[in-house]
C-alpha positions in Angstrom: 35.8 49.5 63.2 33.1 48.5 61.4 30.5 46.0 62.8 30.8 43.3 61.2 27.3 41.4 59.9 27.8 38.4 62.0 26.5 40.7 64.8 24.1 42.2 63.1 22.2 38.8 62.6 22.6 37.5 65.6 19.3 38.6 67.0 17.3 37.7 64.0 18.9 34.2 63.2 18.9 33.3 67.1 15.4 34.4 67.6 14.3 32.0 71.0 17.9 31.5 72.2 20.1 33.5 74.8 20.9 36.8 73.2 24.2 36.6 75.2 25.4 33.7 74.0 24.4 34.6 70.2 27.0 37.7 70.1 29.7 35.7 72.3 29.5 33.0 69.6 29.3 35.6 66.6 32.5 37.4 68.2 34.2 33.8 68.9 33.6 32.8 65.0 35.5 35.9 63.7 38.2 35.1 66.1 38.7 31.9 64.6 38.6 33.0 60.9 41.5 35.4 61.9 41.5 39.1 62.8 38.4 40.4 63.6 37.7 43.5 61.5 36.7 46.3 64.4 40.7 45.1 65.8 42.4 47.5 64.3 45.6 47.4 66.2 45.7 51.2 66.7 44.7 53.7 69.3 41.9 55.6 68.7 42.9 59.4 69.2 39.9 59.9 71.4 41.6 57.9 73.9 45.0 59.3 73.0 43.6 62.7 73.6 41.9 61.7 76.8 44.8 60.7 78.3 47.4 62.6 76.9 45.9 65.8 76.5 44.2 67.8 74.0 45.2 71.3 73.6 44.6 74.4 75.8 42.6 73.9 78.9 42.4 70.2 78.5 45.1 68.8 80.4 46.3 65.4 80.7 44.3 62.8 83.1 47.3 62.2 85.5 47.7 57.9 85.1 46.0 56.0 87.6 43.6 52.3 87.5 42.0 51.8 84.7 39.4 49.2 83.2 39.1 48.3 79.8 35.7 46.4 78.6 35.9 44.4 75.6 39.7 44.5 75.0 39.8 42.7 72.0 43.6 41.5 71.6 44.9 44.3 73.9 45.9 47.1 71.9 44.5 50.0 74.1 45.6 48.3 77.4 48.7 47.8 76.0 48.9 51.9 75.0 47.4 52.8 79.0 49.9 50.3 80.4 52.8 52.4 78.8 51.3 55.6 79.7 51.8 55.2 83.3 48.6 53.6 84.1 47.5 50.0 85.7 45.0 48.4 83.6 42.9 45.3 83.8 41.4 44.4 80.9 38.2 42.0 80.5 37.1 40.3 76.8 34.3 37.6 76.6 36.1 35.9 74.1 38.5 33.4 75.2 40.9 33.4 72.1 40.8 37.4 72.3 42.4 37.2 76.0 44.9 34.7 74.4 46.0 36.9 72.1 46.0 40.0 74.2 48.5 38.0 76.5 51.0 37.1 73.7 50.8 41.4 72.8 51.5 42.2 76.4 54.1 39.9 77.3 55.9 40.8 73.8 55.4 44.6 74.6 57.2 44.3 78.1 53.9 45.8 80.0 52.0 44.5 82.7 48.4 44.2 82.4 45.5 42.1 84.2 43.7 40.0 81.4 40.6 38.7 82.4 38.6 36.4 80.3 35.1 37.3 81.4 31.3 39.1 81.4 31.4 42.9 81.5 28.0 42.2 82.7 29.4 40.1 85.7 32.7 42.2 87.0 31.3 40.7 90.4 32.9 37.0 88.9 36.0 38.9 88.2 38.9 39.9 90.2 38.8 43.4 89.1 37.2 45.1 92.5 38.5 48.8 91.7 37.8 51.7 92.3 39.2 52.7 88.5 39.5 56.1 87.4 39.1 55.6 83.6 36.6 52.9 82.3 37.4 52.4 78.2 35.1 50.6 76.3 35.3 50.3 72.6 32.3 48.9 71.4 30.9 46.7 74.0 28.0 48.3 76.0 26.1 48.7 72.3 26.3 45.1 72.0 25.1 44.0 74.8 21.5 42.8 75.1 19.4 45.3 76.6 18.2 43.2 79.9 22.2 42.9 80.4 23.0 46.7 80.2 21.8 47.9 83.6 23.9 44.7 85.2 27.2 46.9 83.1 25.8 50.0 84.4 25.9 48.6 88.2 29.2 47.1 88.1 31.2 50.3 86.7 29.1 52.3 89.6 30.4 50.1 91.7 33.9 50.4 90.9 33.9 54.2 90.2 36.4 56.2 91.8 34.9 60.0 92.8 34.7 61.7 89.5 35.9 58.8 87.0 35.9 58.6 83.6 34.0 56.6 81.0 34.9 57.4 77.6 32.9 54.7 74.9 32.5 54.3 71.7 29.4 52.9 70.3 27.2 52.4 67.0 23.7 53.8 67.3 20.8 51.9 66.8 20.3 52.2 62.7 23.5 51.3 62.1 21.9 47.3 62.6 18.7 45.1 61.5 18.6 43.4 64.6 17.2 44.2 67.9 19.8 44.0 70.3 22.4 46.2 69.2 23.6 49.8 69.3 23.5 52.6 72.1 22.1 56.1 72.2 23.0 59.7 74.2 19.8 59.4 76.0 19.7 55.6 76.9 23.4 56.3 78.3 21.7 59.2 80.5 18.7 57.1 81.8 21.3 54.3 82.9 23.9 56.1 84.4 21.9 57.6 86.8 23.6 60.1 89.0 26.6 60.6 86.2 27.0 63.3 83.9 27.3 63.1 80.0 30.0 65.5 78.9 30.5 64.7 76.1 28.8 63.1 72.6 31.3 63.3 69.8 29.9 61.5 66.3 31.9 59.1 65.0 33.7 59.1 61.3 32.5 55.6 60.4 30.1 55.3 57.2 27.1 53.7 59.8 25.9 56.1 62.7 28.5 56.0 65.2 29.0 57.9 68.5 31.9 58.8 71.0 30.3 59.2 74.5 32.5 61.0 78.0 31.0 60.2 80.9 31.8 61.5 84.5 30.7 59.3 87.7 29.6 61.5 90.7 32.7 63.3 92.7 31.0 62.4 95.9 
């Protein structure tokens, strides 16, 4: 899952122009060459364990909605969708959402593809409430003036006590100055939810599993 450098320049080398559109076309290019590399095709076992259970005293999240941001070409919805739970699923990337419905349809599930903004889930039919959010890798590259917009429309569609459960590259893991998320920008943002949980990453650039718990009331 590593970032790949495409990203990384597209703050410097589109200094003056929409940040936005910058990183949609840097994700769109590595589409086109073929699989991008942070598309593994395998479940991360923090989500596995999420859902499925970890051990003693950390029991299985009983299936209900979910909403996957940035779902690349559908592994992880595809892996919810089997585990009981209904799942939309939005990617900025047209061609990832193309490939996400070939996966689903040859997998037998049914999942909600949305080719969209996670920054504009008020476009989207995807009204919620949801209670798991996955995102693997978009919030930390979203351009900071964007981020509170994500923040709102998860709130929005929280159900009492849902979860959040994102993985994200930290700030030095880039040279340009849009990308990467912290522990305490995650707390300022998501006002009134808790941070359970900040698990680093095994990747060779500072990486970061974040939990996060919307109010139960």
């Amino acid at each position: 899952m590593d970032k790949p450098n495409t990203l990384r320049d597209a703050g410097g080398a589109e200094a003056g122009r929409d940040q936005k559109e910058a990183v949609r076309r840097a994700l769109e290019e590595y589409y086109r060459a073929g699989k991008p590399p942070w598309d593994t095709g395998v479940t991360p076992p923090e989500l596995v364990a999420l859902v499925e259970g970890h051990g003693e005293g950390h029991d299985a999240l009983p299936p209900g909605r979910a909403l996957e941001l940035g779902c690349g070409t559908g592994t992880n919805a595809i892996y919810l969708a089997r585990h009981g739970w209904e799942v939309v699923a939005v990617d900025l990337v047209g061609r990832a959402i193309e490939l996400a419905r070939e996966r689903t349809e040859a997998a037998g599930v049914d999942v909600r593809l949305l080719h969209g903004d996670a920054t504009r889930l008020d476009e989207l039919d995807a009204p919620g409430p949801y209670e798991l959010f996955f995102d693997l890798s978009c919030c930390c590259g979203i351009p900071p003036h964007r981020r509170d917009a994500y923040v709102a429309g998860l709130t929005r569609r929280a159900a009492p006590g849902a979860r959040l459960l994102m993985f994200g590259y930290g700030p030095e893991a880039f040279d340009d100055p849009i990308s990467g998320v912290t522990a305490d920008e995650l707390r300022a943002r998501f006002a009134g939810w808790e941070l359970v949980d900040t698990t680093p990453g095994t990747n060779p650039v500072p990486t970061f599993w974040f939990t996060l718990r919307a109010p139960t009331g």
